[in-house]
N, C-alpha and C positions, 0 to 999 in steps of 0.2 A: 775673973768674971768672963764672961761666954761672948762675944762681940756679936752685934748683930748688924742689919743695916736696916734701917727706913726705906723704904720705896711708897710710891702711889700709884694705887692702883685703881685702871679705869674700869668701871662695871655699872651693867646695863642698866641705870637708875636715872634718872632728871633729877640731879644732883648739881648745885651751884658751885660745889667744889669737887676735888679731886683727894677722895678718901684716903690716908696712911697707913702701915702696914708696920710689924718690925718680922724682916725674915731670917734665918739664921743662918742662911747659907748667902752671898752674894747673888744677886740674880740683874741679867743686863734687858733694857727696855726692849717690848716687844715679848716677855716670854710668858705664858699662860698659868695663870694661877690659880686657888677656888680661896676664895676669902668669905670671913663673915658679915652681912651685912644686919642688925640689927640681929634677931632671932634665925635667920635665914641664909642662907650659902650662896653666893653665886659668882660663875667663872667670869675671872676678869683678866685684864689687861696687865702688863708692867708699864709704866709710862717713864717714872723715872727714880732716879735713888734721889733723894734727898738727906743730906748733912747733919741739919737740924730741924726737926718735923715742927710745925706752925703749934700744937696740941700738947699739952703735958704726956709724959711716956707713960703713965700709969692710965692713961686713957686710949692706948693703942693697942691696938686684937693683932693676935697675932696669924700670918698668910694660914692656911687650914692647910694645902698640899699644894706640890708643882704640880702643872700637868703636863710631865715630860713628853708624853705620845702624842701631844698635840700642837702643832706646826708654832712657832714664831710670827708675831705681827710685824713684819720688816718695819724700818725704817722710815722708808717711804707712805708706806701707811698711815701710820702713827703722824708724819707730817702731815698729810692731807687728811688725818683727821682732826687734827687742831686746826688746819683752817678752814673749813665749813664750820667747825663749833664757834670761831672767832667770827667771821666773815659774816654767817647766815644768824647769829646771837643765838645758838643753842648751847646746851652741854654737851662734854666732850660724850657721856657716856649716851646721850641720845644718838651720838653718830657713830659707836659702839654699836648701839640694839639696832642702826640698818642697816649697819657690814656684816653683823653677823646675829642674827635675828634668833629667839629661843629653840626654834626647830633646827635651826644650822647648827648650831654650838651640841645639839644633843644628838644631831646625826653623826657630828666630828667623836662628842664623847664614845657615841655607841661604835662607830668602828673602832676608834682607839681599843676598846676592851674586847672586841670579839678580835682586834690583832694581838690582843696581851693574851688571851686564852688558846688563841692558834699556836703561841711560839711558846705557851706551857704547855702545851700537847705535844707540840713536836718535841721539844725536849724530852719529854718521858718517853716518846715513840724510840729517838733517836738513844736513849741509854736502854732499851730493851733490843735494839735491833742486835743482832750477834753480829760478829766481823764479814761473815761472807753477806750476810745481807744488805752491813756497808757498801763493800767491795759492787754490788748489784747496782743501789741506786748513786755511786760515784760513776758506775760507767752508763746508765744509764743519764746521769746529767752532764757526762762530758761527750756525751754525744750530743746533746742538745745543744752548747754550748755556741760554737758556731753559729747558728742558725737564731740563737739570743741575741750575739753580739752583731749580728748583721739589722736586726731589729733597732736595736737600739744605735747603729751608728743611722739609720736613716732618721735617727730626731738630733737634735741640735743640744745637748746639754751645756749648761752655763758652768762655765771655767772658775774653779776656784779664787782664780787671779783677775778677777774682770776689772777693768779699770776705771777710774771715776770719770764718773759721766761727763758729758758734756755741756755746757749750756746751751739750753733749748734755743732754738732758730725764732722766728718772727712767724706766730700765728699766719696761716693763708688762705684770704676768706676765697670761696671757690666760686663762683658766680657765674650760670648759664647752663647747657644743658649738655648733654652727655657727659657726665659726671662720672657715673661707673668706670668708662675707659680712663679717665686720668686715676681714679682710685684704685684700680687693679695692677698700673705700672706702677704707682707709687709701692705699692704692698710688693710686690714680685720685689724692687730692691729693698726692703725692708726686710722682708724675710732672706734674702738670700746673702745679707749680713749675718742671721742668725738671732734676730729681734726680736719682738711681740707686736702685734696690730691688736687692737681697737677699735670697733667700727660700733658708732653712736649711729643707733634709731629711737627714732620717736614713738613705735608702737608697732608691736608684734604684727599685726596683720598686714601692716604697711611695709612690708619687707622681703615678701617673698619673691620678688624679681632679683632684688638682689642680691640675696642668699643664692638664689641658680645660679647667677653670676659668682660668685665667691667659690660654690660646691664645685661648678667646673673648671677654674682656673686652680682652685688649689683645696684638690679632696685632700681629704684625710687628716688637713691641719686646720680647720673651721671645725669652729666650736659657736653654737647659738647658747645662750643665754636671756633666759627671760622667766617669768613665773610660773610658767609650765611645763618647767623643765624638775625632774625629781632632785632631791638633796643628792644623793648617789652622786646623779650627772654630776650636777653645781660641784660636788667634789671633785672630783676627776678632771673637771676645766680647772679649777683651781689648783691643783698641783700639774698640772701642766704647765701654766702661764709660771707658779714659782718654780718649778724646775728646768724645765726646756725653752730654747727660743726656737724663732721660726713657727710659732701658731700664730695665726688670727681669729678674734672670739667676734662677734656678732651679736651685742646684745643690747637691748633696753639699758637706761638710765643707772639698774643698779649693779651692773658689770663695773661701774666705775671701781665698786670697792671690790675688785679682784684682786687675787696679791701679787699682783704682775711684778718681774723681778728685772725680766730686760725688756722692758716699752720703750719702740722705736717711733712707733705712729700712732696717732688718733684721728681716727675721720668722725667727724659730727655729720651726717649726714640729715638734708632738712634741719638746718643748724635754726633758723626762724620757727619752728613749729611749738607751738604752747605747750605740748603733752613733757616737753623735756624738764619743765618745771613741776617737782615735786611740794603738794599743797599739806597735806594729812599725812601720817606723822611728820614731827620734827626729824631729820631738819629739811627746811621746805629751801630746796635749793632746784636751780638753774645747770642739770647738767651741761649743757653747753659751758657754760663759765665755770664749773667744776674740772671737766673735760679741758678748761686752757692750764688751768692753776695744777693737776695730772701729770700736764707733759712738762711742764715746769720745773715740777719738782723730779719727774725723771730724768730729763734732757733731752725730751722726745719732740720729734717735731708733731703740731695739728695742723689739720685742715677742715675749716668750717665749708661744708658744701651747701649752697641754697639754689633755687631757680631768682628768688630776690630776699636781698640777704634783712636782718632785723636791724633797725635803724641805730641799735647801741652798735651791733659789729660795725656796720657800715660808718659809722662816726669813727671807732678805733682804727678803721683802715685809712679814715680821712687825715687824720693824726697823725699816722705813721704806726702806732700800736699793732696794727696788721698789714701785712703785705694782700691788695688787692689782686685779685687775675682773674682773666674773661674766659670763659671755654664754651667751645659747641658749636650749633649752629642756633638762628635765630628759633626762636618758637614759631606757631603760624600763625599768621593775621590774625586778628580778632574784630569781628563786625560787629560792629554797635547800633543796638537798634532802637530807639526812640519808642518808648510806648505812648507816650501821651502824645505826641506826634503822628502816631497812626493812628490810634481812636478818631483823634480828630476829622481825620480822611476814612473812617470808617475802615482801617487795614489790619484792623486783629479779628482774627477769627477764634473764638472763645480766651483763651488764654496764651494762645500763638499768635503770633504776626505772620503776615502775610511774606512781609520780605523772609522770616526762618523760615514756613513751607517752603518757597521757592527757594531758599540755599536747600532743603532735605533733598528737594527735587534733584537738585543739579549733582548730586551724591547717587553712592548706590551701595547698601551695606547697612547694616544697623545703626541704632540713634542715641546717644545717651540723651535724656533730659535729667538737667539738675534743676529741682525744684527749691521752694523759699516757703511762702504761704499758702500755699496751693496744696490744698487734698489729694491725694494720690486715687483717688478715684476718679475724679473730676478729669485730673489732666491726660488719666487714660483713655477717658472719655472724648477727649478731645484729639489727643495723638490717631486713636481709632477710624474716625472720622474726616481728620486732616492730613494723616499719614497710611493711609489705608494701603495694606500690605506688608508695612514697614518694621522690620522687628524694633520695639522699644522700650529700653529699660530706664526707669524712675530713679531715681537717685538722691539724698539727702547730699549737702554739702559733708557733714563726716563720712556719710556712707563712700562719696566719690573720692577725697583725699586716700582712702586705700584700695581705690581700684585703680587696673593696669587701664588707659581708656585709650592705645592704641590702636584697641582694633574695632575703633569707632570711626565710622563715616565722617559724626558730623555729630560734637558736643555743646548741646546750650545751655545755659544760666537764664532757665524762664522768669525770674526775677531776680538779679542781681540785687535790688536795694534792700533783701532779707541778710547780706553782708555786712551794712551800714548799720551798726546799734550806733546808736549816740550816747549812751551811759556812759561808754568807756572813751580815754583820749586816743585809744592803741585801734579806735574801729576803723579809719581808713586803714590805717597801717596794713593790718590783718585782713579788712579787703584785697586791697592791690595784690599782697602775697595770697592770698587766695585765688586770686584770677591769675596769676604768675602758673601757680602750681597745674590748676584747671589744664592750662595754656599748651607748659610743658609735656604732662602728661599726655594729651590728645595729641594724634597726627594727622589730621583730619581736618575739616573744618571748624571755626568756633566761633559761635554768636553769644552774644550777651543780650539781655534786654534788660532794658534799665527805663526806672520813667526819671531816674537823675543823669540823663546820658551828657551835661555838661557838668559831672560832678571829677574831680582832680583826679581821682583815685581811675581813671578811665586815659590820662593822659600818657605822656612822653616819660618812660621809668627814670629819668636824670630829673625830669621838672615834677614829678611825683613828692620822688626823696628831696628834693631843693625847698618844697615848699613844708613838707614835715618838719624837719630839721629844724626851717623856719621861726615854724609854729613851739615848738616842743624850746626854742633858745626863748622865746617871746614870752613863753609862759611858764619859764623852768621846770619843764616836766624833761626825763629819761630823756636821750643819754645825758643829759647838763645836771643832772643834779639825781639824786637816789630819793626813793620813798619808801618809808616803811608802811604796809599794809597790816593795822593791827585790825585783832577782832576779839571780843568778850561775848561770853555766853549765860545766860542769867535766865533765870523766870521771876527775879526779882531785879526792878529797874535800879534800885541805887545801889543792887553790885555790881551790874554791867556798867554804870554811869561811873564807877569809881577806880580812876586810873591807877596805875602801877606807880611806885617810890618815883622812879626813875622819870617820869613825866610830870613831876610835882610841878616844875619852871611852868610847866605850857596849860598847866588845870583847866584854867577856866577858858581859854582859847576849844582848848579838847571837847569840855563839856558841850558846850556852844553848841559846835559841829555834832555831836553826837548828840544832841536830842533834837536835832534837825533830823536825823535819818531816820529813815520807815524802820520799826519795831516788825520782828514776824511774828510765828506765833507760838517759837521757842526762846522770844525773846533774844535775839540776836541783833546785834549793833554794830556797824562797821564805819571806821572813818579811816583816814591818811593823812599821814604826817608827811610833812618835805622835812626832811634831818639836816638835809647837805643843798640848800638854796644855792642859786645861781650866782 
């Protein structure tokens, strides 16, 4: 009888298991296969052999084809995707479909086939060529030859013989400002080992100071990444990072899943910024924390860069779990202006204070205002009037976090307390790091107006974080304890009110809280579970 093997294989589906195979050739984890799923084919994963399959064997389909022309899921892969499936509670195959997504997998398939059609062409080319026509394009390619191999010794190819890695170093949260210079020497000996870098941002349009930084210190091995870049590209970064070192890729959150083969480095850059957490599809992960468990598993070192770090990193450095370090120089003063204070003395002049015109005064150069509540009509109206002369541009807080605002005179926060939601427990938090950022960015003057001008979030950044910390140990919210944020979506109330197996223990606790919460008008329900109490 014909010996086969069991494997399981992983494919794009929100499957609670990991479907069996019998193949008849051995095949080792990571290699590409097309199997059948119900009525329908789809390319999947090798995860692993298995001995004796969970399933009677007369209920096992057998692999449909290899797909030899199409790359290997290293190793390391395959690790860090069992732990986002384990960690963030998805399937493995949901963290399949965001590594390599149905348009990725069909661009890989389509070149694959236009390379199997190119090297049957040439084949037939090459058995109709006659001998001297050989003779032609052999010296015609050994001329070329040199001039390849000069090519190709200026990139870094990974050694058959690489040795096992190292264990990763002690995360280091980067804290203060001029960040780029310490990330640019860190990267120069990175690459000049023969490495791969990593450089985590938080959103495409927030990054183009740093990329010129990056293009200039090291053209031609910067590679950006992010959704607007075609499949073509995303290929071509992707066999770079698998086959050569010495690049650095520059991308968005889902560069994580590159098939990087030698990662040296990982910068998280604005490692505090919310956009790093993925909400819509599964799996809804926290690149930053993705990005530690990465270098982990390669033996890479990171570095989380912040102007002020998130109060889980900053708890992990307090711990010891991360190596702390200060860089830069201080940010500038920031003047706090009292609004309910100067009403009272009659000192605002429509939605200015008197004391910011006279800081605009003492400037000379344009003005950012970052506004809150305030109509963008309105406060043009007022700027015109109060700033007569003055160039000035409006700004939403999202709109400012990706602007460069150094070549600002003189940046204010016309109402800081549109910062303050109270809904959320993270609202000072994400205050203070807002005004950090603000801070940073500007080199110029900076006012704030607050009518909470003795609110915490305005203080000393050591007695800021001392009293969070505090607060979040007092009331076992992050870092002391985890939560799960669940949500159900219904037009009918007793399917959204109707919990999952697996929360059977806590039912009526659940219930409770969820018919407390405001209903929309898709019928939507959200409550939070503390899992891991203090």
């Amino acid at each position: 009888m014909e010996e086969c093997q069991y494997i399981q294989v992983i494919v794009p589906l929100r499957l609670e298991w990991v479907p069996c195979y019998r193949s008849a050739v051995p095949l080792d984890p990571g290699r590409r296969v097309t199997v059948p799923v119900g009525s329908r084919r789809y390319a999947g994963v090798v995860l692993r052999s298995v001995s004796t399959p969970d399933i009677p064997a007369s209920r096992i389909q057998n692999v449909i084809s290899i797909d030899e022309d199409l790359p290997d899921i290293s190793p390391e892969e395959l690790r860090f995707w069992e732990f986002l499936s384990d960690y963030y509670l998805c399937t493995i195959g949901e963290v399949f479909k965001a590594a390599y997504p149905s348009g990725k997998i069909r661009s890989e398939q389509t070149a694959a086939d236009i390379l199997a059609r190119l090297r049957s062409r040439l084949a037939i080319r090459e058995e109709a060529l006659t001998r001297k026509h050989k003779d032609s394009v052999r010296e015609r390619l050994e001329a070329e030859r040199d001039d390849i191999a000069a090519r190709i010794a200026a990139l870094t190819r990974i050694p058959d013989d690489t040795p096992s890695k190292p264990a990763a170093p002690r995360p280091v949260l980067l804290v203060g400002g001029d960040r780029t210079a310490e990330y640019i020497e860190m990267c120069r000996s990175v690459v000049a080992k023969g490495l791969n870098v990593l450089v985590l941002i938080p959103e495409i349009a927030a990054s183009e100071q740093l990329e010129a930084f990056f293009d200039a210190e090291f053209p031609g091995v910067t590679h950006r990444v992010n959704s607007h870049i075609t499949d073509a590209r995303r290929r071509g970064v992707a066999a770079d990072v698998r086959k050569f070192g010495g690049q650095i890729v520059l991308g968005t959150r889902s560069s994580l899943f590159l098939p990087f083969s030698r990662l040296g480095l990982i910068i998280v850059e604005q490692e505090q910024d919310v956009f790093f957490k993925q909400t819509e599809p599964a799996p809804r992960y926290n690149a930053r924390d993705a990005a530690v468990m990465l270098a982990r598993i390669h033996g890479a070192a990171v570095v989380l860069g912040t102007p002020a770090p998130s109060l889980e990193s900053l708890h992990n450095a307090q711990t010891g779990k991360y190596e702390l370090r200060q860089t830069g120089p201080e940010p500038p003063a920031m003047t706090l202006i009292d609004i309910n204070a100067e009403r009272r003395k009659n000192g605002m002049q429509g939605r200015l204070s008197r004391k910011l015109i006279e800081a605009a005064a003492r400037t000379s150069g344009p003005i950012a205002l970052i506004r809150g509540w305030e109509k963008p009509d309105e406060l043009l109206d007022d700027a015109d009037k109060y700033l007569p002369g003055r160039p000035v541009d409006l700004y939403t807080l999202p709109e400012a976090r990706l602007k460069d605002l150094s070549g600002y005179a003189l940046v204010a926060v016309v109402q800081a307390d549109a910062l303050m939601n109270t809904d959320d427990f993270r609202a000072d938090e994400h205050a203070f790091q807002a005004i950090a950022m603000l801070r940073e960015s500007c080199k110029g003057t900076f006012v704030v107006q607050t009518a909470k001008s003795d609110h915490p979030v305005f203080g000393n950044p050591s007695e800021v974080y001392s009293r969070l910390l505090a607060e979040r140990a007092q009331f076992s919210l992050p870092p002391y304890t985890r939560l799960v944020d669940t949500q159900c979506g219904s037009r009918k109330e007793r399917i959204v009110l109707k919990p999952d197996r697996t929360l059977q223990a806590r039912k009526k606790s659940i219930l409770e809280k969820a018919r407390q919460l405001e209903q929309s008008g898709k019928g939507r329900l959200r409550t939070t579970i503390d899992v891991d109490p203090l």
